[in-house]
C-alpha positions as CSV (number, residue, x, y, z in Angstrom):
1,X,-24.1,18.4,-25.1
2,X,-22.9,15.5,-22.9
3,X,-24.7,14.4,-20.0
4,X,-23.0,15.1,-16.2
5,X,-22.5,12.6,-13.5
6,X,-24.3,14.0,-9.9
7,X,-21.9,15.2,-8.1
8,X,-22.0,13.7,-3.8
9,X,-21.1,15.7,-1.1
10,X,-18.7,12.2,-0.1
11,X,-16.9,9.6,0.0
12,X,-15.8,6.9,2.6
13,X,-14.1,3.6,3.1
14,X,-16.9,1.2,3.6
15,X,-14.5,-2.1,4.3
16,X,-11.7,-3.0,4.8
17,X,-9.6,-6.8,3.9
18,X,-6.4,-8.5,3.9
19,X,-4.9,-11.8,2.7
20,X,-1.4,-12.5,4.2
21,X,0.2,-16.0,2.7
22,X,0.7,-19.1,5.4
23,X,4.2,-19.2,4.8
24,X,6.4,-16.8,7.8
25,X,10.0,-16.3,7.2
26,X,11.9,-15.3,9.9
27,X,15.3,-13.4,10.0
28,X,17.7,-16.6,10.1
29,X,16.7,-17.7,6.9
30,X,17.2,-14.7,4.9
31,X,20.2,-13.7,6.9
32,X,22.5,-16.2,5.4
33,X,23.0,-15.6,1.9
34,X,23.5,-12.0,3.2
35,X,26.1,-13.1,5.6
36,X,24.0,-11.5,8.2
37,X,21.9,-12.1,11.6
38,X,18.6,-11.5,12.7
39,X,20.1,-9.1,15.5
40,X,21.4,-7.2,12.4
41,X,18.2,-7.3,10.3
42,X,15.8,-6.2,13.5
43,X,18.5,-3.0,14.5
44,X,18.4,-2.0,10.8
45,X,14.9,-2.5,10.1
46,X,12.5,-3.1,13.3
47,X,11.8,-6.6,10.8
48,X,11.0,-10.1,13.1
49,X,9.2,-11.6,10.3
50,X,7.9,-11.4,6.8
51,X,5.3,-13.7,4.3
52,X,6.3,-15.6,1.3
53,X,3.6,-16.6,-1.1
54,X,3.6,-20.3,-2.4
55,X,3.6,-20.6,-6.2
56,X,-0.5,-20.8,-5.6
57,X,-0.7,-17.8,-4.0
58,X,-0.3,-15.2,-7.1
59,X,-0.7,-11.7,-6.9
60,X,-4.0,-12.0,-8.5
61,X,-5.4,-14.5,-6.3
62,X,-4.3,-12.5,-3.4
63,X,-5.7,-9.5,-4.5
64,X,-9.4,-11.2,-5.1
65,X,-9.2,-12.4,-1.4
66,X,-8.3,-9.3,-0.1
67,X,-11.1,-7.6,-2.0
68,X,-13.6,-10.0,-0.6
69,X,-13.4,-9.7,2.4
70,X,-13.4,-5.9,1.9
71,X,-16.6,-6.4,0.5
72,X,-17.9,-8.9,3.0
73,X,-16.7,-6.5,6.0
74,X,-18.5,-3.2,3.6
75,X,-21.5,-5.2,3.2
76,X,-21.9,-4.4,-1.0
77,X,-22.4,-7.2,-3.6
78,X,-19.6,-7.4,-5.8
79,X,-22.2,-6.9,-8.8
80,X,-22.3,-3.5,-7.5
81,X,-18.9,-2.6,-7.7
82,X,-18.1,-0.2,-10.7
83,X,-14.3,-0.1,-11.0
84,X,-11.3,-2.4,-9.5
85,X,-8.1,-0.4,-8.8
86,X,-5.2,-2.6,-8.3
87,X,-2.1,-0.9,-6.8
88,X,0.4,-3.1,-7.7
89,X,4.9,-3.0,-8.4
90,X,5.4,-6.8,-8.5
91,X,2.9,-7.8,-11.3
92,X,5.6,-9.9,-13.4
93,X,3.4,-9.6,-16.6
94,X,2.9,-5.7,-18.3
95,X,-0.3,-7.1,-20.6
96,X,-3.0,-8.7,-19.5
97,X,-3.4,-6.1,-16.7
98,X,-4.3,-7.5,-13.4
99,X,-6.9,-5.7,-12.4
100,X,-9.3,-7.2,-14.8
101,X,-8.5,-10.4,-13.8
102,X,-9.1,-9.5,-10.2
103,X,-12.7,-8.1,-10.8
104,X,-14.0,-11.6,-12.7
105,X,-12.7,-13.4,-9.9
106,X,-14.4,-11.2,-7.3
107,X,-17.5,-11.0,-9.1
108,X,-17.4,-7.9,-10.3
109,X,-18.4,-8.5,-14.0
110,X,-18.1,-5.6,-16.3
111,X,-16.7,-3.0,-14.0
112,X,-13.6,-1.0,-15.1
113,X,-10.6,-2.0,-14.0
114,X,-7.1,-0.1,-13.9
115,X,-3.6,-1.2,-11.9
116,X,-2.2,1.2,-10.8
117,X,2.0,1.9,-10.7
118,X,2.8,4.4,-8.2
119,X,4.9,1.3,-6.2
120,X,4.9,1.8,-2.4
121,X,2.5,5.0,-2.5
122,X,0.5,3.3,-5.1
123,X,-2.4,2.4,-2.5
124,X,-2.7,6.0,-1.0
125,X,-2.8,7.1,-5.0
126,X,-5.4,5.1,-5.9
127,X,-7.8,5.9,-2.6
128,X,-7.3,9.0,-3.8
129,X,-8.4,8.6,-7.5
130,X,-11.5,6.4,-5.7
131,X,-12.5,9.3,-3.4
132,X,-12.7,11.3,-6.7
133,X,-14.7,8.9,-8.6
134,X,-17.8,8.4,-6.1
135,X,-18.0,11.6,-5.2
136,X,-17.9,13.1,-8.8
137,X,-20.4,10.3,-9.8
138,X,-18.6,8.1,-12.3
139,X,-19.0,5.5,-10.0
140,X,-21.4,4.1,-7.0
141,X,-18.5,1.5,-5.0
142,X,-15.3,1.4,-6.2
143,X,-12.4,-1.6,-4.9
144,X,-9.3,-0.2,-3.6
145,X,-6.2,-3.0,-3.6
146,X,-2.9,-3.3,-3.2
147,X,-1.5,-6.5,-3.6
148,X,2.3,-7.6,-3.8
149,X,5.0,-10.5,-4.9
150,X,7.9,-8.6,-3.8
151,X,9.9,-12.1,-3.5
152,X,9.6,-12.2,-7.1
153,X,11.8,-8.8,-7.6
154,X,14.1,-9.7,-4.8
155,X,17.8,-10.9,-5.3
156,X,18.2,-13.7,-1.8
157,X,21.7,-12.5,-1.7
158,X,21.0,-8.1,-2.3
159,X,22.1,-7.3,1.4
160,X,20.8,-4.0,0.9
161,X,16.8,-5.4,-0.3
162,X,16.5,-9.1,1.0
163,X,15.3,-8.7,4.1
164,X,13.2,-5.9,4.0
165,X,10.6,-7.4,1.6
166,X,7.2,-9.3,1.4
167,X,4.3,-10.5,0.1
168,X,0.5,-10.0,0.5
169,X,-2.8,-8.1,0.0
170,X,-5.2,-5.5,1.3
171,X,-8.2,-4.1,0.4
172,X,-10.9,-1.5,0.9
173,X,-14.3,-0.6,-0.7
174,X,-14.9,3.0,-0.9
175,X,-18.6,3.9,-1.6
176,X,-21.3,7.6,-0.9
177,X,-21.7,9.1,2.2
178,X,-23.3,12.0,3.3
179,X,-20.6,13.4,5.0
180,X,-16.9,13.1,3.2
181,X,-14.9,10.3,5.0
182,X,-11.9,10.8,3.0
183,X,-9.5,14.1,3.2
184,X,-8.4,15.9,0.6
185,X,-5.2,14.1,-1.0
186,X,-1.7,15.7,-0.8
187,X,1.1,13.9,-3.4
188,X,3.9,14.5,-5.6
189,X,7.0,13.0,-6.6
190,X,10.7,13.8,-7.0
191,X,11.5,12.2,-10.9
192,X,14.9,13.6,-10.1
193,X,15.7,10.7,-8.3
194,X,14.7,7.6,-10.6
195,X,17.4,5.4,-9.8
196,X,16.9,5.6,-5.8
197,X,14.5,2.6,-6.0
198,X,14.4,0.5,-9.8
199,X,14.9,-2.8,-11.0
200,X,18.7,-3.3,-11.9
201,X,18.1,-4.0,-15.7
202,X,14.8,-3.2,-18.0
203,X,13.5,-5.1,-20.7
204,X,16.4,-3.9,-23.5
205,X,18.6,-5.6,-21.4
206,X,16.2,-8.3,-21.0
207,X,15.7,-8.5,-24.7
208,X,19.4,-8.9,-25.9
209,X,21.8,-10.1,-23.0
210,X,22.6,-14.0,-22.8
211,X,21.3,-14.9,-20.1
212,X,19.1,-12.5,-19.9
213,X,19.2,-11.1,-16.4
214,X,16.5,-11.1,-14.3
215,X,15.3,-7.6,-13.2
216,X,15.5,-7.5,-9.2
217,X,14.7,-4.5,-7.4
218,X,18.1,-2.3,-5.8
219,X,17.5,0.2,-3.4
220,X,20.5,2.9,-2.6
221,X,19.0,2.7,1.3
222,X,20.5,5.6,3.5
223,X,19.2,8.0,0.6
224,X,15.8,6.6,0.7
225,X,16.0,6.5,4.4
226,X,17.2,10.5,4.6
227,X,13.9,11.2,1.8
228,X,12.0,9.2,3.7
229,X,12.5,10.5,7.4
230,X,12.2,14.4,5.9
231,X,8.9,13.6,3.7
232,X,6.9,12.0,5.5
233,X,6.1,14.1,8.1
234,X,6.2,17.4,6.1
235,X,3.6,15.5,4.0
236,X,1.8,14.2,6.9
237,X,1.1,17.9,8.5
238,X,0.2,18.9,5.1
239,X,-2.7,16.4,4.4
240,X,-3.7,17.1,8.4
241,X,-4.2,20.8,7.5
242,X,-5.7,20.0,4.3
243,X,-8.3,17.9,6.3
244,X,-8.5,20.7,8.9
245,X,-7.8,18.0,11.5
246,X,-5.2,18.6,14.1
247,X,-3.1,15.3,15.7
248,X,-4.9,15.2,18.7
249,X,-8.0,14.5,16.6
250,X,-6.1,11.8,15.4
251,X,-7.0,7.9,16.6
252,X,-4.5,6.3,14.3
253,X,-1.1,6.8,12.2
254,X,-0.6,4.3,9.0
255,X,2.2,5.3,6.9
256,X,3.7,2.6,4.6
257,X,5.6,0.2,6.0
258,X,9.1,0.3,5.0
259,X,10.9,0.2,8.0
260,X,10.0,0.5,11.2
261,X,12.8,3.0,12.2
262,X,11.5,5.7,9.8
263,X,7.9,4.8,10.7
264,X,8.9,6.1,14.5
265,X,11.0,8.7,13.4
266,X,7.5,9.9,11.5
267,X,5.7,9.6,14.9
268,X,7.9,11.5,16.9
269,X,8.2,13.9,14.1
270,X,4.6,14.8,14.1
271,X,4.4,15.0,17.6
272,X,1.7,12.4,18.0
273,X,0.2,11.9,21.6
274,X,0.2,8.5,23.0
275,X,-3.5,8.3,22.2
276,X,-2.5,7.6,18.4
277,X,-2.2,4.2,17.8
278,X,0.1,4.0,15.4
279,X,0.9,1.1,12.6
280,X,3.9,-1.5,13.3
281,X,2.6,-3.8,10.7
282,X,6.5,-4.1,9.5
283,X,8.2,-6.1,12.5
284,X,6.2,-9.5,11.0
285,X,4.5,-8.6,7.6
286,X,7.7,-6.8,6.2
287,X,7.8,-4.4,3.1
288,X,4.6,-5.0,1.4
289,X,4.9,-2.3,-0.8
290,X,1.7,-0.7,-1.9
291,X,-0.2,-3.8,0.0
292,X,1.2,-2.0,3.3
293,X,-1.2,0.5,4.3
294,X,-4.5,-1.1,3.8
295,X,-2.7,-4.8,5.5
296,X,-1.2,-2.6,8.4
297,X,-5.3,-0.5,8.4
298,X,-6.7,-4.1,8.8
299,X,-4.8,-5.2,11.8
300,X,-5.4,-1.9,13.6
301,X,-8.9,-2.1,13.0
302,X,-8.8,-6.1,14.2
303,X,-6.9,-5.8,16.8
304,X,-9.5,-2.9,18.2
305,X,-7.0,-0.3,18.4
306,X,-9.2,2.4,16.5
307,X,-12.6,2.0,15.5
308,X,-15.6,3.4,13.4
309,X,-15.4,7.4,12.8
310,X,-11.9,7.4,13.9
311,X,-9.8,9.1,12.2
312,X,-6.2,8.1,10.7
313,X,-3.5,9.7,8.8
314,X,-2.4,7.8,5.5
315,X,0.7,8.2,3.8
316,X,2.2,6.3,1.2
317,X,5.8,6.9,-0.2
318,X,8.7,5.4,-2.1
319,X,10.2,4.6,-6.0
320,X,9.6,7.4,-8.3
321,X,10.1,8.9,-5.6
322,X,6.6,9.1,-5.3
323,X,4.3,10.1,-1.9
324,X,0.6,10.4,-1.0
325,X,-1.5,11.0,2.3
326,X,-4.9,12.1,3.5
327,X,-6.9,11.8,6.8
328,X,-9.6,8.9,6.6
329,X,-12.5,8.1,8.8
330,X,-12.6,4.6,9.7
331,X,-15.9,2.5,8.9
């Protein structure tokens, strides 16, 4: 008979970390070789300014930084992490994995280590899958990242993806606690609607066109702005009453950053007091994919906006199309 992990009564986020690359890009230079302007890109997308990675800034790099600091800010050694999950869309290379790569350079030597594709809601997805490690007992502190190159999969001149995207990393460490610090999780995905968000060509076409065309991202935008505005509040009030937590228990709102007009929409929707701080990350970080949440959870929590045992509403959401949210309590 096989042996059984001890169950916890919880889990929490111990840390939190973010790396955001030096370079900022501001609206003028992207705006050209959409024939647009930056009054155009901030009515359409709330978006002042984003970060572009230098070639020595890679998405593993950025990953390891944001992960220790995470660490630093938990207070656990990085020999006693057990797994590394990397929630990552950009990673240009399908084998090695990333994640691996990520734990050696943190430290973290012989932990398990996954990436994790679930794009934009990839972060909330894999808080989730840590939640249910701990407290099941497979493992003791688990590293939760999401880390992005979205200027790799971006076409300068795609006037409907240029100047939404960015780069950058953020982190948390989820470890025990005897009280559970992270809500039950409430996902699901509409595979219906593949070609909503997707790289224009796959590797076949990779494999046998000359040239072979580089895959960039396309995105058919007033669709995934309609899914978008309807979803993330239904799944928002969902993960609330899962939690048994009503808004005005609420000290924070962090949904993914993709735009900052569907991030209000989402406020207003859930009839959020003005009490609820809630995340603007996107007017000068941009569309970090599944980096968003945990960046746009770091700034709140620097900025002092919301602090230890507060409680904020996660929700990631986007290609696949794919969603996830839970309530978290704040370390």
């Amino acid at each position: 008979m096989l042996r059984a992990s001890t169950p916890l009564a919880g889990a929490r986020i111990l840390g939190v970390g973010a790396y955001r690359p030096a370079r900022v890009v501001g609206n003028a230079e992207v705006a050209t070789a959409i024939d647009s302007s930056d009054d155009w890109i901030r009515r359409r997308s709330g978006i002042a300014t984003r970060r572009f990675a230098d070639p020595d800034e890679t998405l593993v790099s950025m990953a390891a930084a944001a992960s220790l600091k995470a660490l630093a800010h938990a207070g656990v050694a990085p020999e006693s992490v057990d797994t590394v999950l990397l929630a990552t869309m950009s990673h240009l290379e399908q084998s090695p994995p990333a994640a691996p790569r990520v734990a050696h350079l943190i430290g973290a030597n012989g932990a398990g280590a996954v990436d994790l594709g679930a794009a934009c809601a990839g972060f909330c997805h894999a808080l989730a899958m840590a939640d249910g490690l701990v407290r099941s007992g497979h493992s003791r502190h688990v590293v939760v990242v999401g880390a992005e190159r979205m200027s790799d999969l971006i076409d300068p001149a795609d006037r409907g993806t240029a100047f939404l995207f960015g780069d950058g990393a953020g982190a948390v460490v989820v470890g025990p606690a005897a009280v559970p610090g992270i809500g039950p999780v409430v996902w699901g995905a509409d595979g219906s609607r593949p070609g909503a968000i997707a790289h224009a060509h796959g590797w076949r076409e990779l494999r046998s066109a000359d040239p072979p065309p580089w895959p960039t991202l396309r995105m058919e935008g007033q669709a995934v702005f309609r899914w978008a505005v309807e979803t993330v509040p239904r799944v928002g009030r969902e993960a609330l009453a899962a939690a048994g937590v009503s808004v005005d228990e609420l000290s924070a709102f962090v949904p993914h950053q993709a735009n900052l007009r569907i991030v209000d929409a989402a406020a207003t929707a859930l009839g959020l007091p003005p009490s609820v701080a809630v995340a603007r990350d996107v007017v000068d970080t941009g569309n970090t994919s599944a980096a968003s949440v945990p960046l746009a959870l770091d700034r709140l929590l620097g900025e002092g906006r919301t602090g230890p045992g507060d409680l904020a509403l996660l929700v990631g959401f986007g290609a696949g199309l794919s969603f996830a949210a839970q309530v978290v309590a704040l370390p």
